[in-house]
N, CA, C and O atoms as a CHARMM CRD file, in Angstrom:
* protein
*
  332
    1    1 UNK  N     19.89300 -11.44200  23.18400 PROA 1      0.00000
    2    1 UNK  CA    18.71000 -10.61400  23.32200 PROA 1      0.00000
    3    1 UNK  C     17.51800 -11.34200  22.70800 PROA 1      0.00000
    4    1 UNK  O     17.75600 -11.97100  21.67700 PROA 1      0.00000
    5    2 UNK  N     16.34200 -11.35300  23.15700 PROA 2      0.00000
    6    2 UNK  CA    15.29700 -11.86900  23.41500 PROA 2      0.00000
    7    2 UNK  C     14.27100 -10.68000  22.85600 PROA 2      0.00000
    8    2 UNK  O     14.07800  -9.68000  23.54700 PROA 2      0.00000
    9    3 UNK  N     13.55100 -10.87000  21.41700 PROA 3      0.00000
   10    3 UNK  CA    12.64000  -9.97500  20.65200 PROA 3      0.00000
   11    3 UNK  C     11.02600 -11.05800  20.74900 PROA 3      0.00000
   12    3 UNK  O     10.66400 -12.23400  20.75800 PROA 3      0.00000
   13    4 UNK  N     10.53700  -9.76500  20.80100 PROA 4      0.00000
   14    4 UNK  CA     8.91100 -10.45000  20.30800 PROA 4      0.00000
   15    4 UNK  C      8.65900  -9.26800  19.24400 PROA 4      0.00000
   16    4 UNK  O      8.77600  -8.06800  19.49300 PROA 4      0.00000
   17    5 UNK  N      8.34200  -9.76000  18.18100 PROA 5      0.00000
   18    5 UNK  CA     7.38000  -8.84000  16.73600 PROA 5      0.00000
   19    5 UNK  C      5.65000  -9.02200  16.81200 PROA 5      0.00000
   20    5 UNK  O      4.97400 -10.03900  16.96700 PROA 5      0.00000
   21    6 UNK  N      5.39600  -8.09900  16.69700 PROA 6      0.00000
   22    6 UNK  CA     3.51800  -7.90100  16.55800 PROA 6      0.00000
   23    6 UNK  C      4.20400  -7.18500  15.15800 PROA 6      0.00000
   24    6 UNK  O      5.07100  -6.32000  15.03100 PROA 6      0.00000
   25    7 UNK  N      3.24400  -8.11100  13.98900 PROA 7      0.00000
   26    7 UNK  CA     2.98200  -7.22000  12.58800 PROA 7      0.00000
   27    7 UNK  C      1.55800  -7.63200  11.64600 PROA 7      0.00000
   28    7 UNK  O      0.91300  -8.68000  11.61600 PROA 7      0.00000
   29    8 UNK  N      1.43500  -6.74600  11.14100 PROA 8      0.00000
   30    8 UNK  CA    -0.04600  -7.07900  10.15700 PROA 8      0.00000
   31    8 UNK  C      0.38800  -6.61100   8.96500 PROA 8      0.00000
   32    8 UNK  O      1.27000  -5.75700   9.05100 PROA 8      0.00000
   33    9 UNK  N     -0.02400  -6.96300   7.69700 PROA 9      0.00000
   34    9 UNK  CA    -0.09500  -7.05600   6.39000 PROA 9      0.00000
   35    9 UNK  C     -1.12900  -6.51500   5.83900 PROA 9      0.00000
   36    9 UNK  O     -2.25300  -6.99800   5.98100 PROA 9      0.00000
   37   10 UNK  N     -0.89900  -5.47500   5.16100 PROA 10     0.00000
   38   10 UNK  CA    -2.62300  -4.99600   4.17000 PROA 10     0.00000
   39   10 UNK  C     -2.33000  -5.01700   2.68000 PROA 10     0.00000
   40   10 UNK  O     -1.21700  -5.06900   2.15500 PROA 10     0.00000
   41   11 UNK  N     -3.35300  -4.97400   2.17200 PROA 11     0.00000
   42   11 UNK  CA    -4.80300  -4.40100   2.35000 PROA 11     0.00000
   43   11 UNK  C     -5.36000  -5.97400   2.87400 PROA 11     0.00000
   44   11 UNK  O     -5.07100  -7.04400   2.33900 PROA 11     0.00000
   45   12 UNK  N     -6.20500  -5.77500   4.03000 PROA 12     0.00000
   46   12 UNK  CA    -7.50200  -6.83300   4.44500 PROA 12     0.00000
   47   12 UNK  C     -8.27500  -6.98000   3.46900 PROA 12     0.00000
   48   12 UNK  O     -8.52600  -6.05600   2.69500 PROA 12     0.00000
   49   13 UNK  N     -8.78500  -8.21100   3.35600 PROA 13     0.00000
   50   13 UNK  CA    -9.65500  -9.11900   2.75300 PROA 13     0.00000
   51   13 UNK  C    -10.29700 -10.37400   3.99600 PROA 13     0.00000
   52   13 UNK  O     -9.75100 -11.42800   4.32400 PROA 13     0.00000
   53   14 UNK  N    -11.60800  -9.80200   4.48400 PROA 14     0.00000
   54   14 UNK  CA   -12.61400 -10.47800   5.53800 PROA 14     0.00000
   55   14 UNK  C    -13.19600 -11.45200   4.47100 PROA 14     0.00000
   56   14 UNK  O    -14.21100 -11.80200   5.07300 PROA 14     0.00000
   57   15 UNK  N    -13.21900 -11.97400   3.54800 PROA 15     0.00000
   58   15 UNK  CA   -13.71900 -12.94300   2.75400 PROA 15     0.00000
   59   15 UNK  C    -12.72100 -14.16300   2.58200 PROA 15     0.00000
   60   15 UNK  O    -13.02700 -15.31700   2.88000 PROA 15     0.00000
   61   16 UNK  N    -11.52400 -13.78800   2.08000 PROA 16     0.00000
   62   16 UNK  CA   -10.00800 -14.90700   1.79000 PROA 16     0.00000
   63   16 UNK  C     -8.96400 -14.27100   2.32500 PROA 16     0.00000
   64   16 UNK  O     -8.93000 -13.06200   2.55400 PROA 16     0.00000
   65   17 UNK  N     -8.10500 -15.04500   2.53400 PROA 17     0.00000
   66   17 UNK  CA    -7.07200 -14.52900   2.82000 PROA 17     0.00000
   67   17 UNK  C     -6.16800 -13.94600   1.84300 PROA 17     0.00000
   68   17 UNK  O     -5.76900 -14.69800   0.95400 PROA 17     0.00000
   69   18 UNK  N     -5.76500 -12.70800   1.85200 PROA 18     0.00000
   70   18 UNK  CA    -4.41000 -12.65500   0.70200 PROA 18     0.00000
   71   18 UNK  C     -3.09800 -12.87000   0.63800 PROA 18     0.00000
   72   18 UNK  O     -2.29400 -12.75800   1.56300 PROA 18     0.00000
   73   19 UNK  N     -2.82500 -13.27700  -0.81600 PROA 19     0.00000
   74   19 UNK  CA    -1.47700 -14.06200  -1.11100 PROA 19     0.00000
   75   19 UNK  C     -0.86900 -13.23300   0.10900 PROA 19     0.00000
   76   19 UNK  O     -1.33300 -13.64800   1.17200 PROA 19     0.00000
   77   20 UNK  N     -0.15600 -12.40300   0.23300 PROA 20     0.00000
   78   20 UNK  CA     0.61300 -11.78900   0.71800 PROA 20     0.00000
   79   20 UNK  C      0.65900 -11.82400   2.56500 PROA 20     0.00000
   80   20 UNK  O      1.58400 -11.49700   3.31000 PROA 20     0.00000
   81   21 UNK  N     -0.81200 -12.38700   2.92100 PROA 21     0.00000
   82   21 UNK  CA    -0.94200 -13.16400   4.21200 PROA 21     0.00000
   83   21 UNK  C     -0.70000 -14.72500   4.11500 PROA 21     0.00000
   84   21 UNK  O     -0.48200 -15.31400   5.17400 PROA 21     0.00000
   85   22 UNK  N     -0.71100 -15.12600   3.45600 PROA 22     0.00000
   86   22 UNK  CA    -0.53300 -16.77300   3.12100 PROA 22     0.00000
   87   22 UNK  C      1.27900 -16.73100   3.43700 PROA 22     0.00000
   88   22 UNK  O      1.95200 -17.39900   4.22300 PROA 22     0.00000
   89   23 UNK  N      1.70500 -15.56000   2.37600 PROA 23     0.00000
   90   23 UNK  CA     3.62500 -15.89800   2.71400 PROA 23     0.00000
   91   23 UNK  C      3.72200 -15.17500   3.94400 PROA 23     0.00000
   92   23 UNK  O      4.87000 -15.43200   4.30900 PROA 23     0.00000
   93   24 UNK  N      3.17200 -14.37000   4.86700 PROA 24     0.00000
   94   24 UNK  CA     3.74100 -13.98700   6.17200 PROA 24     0.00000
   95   24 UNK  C      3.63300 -15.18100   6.79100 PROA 24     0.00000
   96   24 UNK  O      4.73200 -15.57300   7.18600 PROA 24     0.00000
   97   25 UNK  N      2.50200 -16.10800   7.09500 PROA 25     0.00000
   98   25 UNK  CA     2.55300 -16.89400   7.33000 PROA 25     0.00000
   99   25 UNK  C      3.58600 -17.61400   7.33200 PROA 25     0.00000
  100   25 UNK  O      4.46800 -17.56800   8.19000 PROA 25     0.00000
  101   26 UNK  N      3.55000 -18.56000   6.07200 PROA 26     0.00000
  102   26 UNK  CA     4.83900 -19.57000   5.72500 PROA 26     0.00000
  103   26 UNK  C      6.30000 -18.73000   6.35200 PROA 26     0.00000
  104   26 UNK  O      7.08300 -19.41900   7.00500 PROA 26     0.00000
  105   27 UNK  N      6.51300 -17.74800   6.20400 PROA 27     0.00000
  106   27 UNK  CA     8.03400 -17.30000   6.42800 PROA 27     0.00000
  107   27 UNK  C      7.83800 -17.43500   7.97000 PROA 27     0.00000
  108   27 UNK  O      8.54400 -18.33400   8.42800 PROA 27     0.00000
  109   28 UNK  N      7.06400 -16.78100   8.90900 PROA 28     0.00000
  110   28 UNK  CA     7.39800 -16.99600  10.33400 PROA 28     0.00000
  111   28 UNK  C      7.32400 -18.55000  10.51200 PROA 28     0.00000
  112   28 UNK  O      8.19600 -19.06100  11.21600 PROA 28     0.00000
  113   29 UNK  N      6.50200 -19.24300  10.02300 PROA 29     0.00000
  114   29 UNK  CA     5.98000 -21.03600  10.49300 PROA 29     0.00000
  115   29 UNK  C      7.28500 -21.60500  10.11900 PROA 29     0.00000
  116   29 UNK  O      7.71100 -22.48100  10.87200 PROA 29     0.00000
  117   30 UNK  N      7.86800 -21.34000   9.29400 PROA 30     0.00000
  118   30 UNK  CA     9.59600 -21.54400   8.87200 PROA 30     0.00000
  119   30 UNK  C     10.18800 -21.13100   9.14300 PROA 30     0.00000
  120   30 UNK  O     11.01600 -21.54100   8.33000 PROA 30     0.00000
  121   31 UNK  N     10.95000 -20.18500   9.99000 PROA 31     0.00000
  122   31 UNK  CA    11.36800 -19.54400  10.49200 PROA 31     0.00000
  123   31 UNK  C     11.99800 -20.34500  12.06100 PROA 31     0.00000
  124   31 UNK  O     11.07900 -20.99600  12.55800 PROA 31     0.00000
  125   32 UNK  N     13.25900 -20.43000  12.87700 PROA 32     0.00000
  126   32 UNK  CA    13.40700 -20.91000  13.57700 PROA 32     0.00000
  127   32 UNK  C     13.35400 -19.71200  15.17800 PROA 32     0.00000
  128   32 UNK  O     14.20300 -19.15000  15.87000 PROA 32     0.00000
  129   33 UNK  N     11.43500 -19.82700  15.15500 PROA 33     0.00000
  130   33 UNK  CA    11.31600 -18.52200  15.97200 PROA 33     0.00000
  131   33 UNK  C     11.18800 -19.40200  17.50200 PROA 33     0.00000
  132   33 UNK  O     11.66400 -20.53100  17.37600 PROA 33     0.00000
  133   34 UNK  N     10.72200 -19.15800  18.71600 PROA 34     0.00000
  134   34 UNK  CA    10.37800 -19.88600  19.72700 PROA 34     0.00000
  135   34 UNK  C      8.52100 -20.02800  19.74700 PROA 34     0.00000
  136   34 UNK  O      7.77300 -20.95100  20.07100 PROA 34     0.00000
  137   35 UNK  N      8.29800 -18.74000  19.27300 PROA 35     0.00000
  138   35 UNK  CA     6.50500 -18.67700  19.42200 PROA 35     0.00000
  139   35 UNK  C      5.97600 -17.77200  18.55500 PROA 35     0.00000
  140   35 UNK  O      6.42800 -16.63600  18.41100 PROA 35     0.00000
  141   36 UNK  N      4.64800 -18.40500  17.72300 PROA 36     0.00000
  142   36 UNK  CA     4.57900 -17.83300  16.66500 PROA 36     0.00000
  143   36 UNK  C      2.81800 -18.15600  16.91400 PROA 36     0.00000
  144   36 UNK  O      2.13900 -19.14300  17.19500 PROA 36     0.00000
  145   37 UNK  N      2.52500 -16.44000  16.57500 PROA 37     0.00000
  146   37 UNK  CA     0.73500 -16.60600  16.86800 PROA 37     0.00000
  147   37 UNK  C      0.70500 -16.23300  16.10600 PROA 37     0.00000
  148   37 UNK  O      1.35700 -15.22000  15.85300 PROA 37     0.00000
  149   38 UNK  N     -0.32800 -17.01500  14.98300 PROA 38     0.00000
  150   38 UNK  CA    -0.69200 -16.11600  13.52700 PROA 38     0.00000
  151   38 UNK  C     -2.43500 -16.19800  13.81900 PROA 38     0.00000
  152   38 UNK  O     -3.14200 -17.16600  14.10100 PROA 38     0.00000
  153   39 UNK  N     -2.77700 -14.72000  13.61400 PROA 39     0.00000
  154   39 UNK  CA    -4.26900 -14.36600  13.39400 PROA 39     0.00000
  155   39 UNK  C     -4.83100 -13.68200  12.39100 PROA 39     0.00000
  156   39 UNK  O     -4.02200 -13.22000  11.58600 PROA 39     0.00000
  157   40 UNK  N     -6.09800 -13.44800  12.16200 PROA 40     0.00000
  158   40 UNK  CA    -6.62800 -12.84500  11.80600 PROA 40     0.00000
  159   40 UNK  C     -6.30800 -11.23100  11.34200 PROA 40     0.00000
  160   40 UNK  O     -6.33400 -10.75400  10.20800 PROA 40     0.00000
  161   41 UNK  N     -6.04200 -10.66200  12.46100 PROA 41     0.00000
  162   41 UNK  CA    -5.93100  -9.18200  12.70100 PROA 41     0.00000
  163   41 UNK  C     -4.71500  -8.86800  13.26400 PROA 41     0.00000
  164   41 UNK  O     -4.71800  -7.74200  13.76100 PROA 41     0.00000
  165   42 UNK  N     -3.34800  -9.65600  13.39100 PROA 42     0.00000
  166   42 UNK  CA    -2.18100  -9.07400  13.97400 PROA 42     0.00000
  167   42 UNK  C     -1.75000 -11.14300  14.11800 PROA 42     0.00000
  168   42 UNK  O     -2.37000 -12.20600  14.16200 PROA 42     0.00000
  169   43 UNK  N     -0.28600 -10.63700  14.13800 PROA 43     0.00000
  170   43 UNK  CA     0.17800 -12.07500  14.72100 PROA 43     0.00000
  171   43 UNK  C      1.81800 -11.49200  15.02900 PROA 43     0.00000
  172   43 UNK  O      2.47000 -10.53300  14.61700 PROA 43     0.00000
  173   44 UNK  N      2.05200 -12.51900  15.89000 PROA 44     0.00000
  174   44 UNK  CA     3.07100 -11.84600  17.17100 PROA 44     0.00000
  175   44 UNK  C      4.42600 -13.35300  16.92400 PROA 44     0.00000
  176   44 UNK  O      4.05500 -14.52500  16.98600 PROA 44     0.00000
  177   45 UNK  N      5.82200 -12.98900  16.67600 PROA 45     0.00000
  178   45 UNK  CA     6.50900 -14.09400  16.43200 PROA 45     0.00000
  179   45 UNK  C      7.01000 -13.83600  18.10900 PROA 45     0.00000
  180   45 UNK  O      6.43900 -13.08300  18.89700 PROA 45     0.00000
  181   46 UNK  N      8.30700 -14.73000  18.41500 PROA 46     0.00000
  182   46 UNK  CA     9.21800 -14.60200  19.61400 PROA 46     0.00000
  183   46 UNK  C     10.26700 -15.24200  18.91400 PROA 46     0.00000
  184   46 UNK  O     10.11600 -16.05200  18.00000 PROA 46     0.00000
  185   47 UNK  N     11.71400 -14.69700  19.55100 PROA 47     0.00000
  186   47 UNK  CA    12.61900 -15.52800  19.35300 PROA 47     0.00000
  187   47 UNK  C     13.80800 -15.06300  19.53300 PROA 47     0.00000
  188   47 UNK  O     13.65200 -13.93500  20.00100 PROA 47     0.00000
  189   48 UNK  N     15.41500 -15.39200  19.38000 PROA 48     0.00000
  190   48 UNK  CA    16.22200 -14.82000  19.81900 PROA 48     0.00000
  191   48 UNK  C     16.56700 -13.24100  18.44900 PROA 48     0.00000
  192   48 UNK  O     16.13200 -13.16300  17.30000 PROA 48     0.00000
  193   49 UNK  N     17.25900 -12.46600  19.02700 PROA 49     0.00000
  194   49 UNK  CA    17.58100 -11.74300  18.22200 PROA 49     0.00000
  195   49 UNK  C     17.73500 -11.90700  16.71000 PROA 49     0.00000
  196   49 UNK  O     16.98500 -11.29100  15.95200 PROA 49     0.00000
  197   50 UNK  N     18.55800 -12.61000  16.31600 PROA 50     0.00000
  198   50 UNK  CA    19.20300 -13.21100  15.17300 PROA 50     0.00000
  199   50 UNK  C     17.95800 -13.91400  14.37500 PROA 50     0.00000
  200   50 UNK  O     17.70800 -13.86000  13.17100 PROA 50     0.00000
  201   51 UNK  N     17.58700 -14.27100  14.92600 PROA 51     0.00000
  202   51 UNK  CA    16.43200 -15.56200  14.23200 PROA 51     0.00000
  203   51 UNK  C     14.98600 -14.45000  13.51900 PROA 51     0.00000
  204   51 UNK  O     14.47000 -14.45300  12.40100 PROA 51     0.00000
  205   52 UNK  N     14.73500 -13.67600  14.64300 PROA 52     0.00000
  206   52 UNK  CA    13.74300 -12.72900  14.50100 PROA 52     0.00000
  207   52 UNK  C     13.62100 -11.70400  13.39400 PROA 52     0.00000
  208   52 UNK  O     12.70500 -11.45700  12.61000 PROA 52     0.00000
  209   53 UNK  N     15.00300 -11.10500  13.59600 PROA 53     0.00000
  210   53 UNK  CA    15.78700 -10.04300  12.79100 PROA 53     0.00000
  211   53 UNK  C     15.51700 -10.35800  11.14100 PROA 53     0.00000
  212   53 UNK  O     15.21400  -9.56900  10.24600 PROA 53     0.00000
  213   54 UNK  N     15.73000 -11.71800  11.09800 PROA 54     0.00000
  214   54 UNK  CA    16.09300 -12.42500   9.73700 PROA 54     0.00000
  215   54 UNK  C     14.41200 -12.96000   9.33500 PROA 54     0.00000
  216   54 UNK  O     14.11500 -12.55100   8.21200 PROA 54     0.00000
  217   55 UNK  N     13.68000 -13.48300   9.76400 PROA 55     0.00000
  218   55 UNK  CA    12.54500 -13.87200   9.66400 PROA 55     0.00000
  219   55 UNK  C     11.33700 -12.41900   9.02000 PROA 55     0.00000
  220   55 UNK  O     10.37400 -12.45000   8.25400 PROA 55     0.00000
  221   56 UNK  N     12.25600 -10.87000  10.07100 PROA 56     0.00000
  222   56 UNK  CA    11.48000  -9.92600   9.48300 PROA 56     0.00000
  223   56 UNK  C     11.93700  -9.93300   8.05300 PROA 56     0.00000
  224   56 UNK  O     11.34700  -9.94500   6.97300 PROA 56     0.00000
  225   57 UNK  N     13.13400  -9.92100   8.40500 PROA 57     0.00000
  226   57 UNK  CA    13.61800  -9.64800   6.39500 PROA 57     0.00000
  227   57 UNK  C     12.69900 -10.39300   5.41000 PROA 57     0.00000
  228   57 UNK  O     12.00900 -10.10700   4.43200 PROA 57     0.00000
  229   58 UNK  N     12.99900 -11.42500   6.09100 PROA 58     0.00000
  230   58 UNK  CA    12.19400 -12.09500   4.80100 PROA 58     0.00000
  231   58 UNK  C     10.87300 -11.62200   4.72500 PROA 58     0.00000
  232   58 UNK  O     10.37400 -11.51200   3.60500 PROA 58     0.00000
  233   59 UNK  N     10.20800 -11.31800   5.74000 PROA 59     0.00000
  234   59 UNK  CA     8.56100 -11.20200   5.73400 PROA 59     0.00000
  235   59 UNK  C      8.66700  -9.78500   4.74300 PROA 59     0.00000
  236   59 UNK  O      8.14700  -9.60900   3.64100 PROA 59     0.00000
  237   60 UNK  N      9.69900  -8.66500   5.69700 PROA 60     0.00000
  238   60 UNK  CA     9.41500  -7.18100   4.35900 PROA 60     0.00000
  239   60 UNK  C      9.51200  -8.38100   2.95200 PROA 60     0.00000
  240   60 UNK  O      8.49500  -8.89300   2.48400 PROA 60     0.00000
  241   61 UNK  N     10.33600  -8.55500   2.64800 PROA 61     0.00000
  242   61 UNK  CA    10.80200  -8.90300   1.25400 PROA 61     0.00000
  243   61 UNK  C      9.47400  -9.90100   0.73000 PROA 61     0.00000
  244   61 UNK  O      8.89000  -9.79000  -0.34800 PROA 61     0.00000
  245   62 UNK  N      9.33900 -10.36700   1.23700 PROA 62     0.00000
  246   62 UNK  CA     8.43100 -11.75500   1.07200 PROA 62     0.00000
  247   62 UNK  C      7.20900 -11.03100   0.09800 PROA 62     0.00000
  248   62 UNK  O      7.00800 -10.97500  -1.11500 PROA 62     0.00000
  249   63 UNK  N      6.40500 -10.43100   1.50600 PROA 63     0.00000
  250   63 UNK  CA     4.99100 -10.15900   1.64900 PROA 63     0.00000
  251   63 UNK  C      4.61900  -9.00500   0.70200 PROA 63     0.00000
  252   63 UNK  O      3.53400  -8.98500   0.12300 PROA 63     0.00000
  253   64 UNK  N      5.80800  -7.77500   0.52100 PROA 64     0.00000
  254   64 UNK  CA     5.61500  -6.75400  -0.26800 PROA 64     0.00000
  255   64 UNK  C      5.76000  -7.29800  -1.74700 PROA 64     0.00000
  256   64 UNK  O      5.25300  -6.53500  -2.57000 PROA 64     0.00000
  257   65 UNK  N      6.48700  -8.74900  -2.41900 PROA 65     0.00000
  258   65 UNK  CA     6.53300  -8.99400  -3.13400 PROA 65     0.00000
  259   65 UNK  C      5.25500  -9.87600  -3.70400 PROA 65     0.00000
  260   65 UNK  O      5.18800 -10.25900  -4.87200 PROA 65     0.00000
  261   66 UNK  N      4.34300 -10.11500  -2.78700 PROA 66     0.00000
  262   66 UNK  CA     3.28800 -10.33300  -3.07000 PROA 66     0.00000
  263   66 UNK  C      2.21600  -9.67300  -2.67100 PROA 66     0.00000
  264   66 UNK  O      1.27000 -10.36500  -2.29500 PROA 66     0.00000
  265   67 UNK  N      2.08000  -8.31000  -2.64600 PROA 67     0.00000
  266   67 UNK  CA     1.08000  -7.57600  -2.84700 PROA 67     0.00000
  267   67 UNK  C      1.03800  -6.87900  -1.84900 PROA 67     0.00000
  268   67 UNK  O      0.19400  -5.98300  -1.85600 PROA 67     0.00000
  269   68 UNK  N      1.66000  -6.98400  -0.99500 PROA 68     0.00000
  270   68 UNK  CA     1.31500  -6.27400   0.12500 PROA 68     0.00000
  271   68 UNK  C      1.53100  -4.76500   0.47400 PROA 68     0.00000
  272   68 UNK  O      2.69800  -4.37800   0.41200 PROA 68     0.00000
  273   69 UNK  N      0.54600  -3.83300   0.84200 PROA 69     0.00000
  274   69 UNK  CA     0.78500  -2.31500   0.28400 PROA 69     0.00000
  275   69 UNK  C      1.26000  -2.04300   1.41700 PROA 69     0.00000
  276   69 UNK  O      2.14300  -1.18900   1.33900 PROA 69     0.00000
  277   70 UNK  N      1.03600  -2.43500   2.53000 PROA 70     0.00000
  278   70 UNK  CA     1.64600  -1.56600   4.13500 PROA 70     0.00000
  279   70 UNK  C      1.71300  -2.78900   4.82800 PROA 70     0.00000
  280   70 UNK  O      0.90400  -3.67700   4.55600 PROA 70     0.00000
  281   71 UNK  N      2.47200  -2.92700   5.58500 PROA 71     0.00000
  282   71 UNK  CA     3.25700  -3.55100   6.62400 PROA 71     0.00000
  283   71 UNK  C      3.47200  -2.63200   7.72700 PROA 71     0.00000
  284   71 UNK  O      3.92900  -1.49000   7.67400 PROA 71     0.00000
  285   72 UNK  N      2.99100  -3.44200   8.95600 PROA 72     0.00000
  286   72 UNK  CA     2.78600  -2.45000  10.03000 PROA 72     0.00000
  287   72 UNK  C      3.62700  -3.28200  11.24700 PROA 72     0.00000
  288   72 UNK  O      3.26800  -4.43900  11.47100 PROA 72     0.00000
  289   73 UNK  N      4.56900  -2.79400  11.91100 PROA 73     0.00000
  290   73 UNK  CA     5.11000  -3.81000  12.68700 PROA 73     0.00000
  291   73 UNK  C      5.82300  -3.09400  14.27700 PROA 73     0.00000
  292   73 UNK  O      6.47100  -2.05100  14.36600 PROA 73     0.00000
  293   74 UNK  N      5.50000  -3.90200  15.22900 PROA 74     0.00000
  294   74 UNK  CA     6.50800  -3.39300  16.48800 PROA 74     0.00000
  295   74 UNK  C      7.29700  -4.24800  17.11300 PROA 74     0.00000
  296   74 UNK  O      7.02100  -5.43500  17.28600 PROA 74     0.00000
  297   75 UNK  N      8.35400  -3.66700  17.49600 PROA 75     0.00000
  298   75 UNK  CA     9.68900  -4.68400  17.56300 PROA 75     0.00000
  299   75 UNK  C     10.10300  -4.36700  19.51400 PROA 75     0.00000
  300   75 UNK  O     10.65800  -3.30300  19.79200 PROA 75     0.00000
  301   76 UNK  N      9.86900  -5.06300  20.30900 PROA 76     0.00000
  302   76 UNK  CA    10.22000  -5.40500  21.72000 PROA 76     0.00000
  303   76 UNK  C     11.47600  -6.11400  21.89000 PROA 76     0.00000
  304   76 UNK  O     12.05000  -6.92400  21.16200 PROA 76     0.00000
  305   77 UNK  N     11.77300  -5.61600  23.03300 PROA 77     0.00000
  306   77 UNK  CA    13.05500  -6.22700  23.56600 PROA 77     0.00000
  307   77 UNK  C     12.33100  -6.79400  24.81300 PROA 77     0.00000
  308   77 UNK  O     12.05700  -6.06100  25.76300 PROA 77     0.00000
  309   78 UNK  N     11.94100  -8.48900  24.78500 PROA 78     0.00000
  310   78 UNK  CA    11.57100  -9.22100  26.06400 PROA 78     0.00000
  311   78 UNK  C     12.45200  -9.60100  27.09400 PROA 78     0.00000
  312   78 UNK  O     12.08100  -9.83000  28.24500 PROA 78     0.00000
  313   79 UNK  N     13.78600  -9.68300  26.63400 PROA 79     0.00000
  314   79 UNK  CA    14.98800 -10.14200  27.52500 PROA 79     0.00000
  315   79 UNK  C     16.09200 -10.64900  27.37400 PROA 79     0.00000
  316   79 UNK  O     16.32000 -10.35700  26.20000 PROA 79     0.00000
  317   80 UNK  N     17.01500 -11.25000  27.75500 PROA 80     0.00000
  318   80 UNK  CA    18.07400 -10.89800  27.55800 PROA 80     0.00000
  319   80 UNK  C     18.20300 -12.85100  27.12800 PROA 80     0.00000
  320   80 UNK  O     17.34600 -13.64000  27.52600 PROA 80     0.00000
  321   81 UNK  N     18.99000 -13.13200  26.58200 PROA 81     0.00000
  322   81 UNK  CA    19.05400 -15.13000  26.24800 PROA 81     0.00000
  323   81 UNK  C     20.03800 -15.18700  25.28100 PROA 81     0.00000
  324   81 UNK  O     20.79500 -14.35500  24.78000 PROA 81     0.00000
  325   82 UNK  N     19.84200 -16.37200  25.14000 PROA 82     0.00000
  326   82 UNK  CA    20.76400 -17.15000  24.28300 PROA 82     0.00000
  327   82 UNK  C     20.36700 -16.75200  23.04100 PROA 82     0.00000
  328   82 UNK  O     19.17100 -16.51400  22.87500 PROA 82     0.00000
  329   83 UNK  N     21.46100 -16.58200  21.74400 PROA 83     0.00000
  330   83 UNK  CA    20.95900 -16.03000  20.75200 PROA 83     0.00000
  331   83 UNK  C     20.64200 -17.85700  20.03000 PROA 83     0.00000
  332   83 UNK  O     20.10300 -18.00300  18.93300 PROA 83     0.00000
């Protein structure tokens, strides 16, 4: 099975980025995802089930451990593949 994640990290800061966006970052860019859009205002991973699944973990765990008050996330089923 074949997932795509859309998630964002708060509280926003339009001046710097916060710690807690810096490690969402690093955990998906490390992460052995297929496609990984990191923005501003939302960023969207891809990848097989397994890979995805585990990449969120880390991001809850990660990101809330550095400050992060809400985590907002939606989880798709794109299709069916190789895990």
């Amino acid at each position: 099975m074949r997932l795509r994640v859309e998630f964002t990290t708060e509280p926003f800061d339009l001046d710097e980025a916060p710690a807690h966006a810096l490690v969402a970052r690093e955990v998906v860019e490390a992460a052995e995802l297929d496609a990984v859009d990191v923005g501003p205002f939302g960023n969207t991973v891809e990848g097989g089930a397994d890979a995805v699944l585990t990449a969120v973990d880390a991001l809850l765990r990660k990101t809330l451990e550095s400050g992060a008050t809400r985590i907002s996330l939606q989880v798709n089923v794109i299709g069916e593949g190789a895990e």
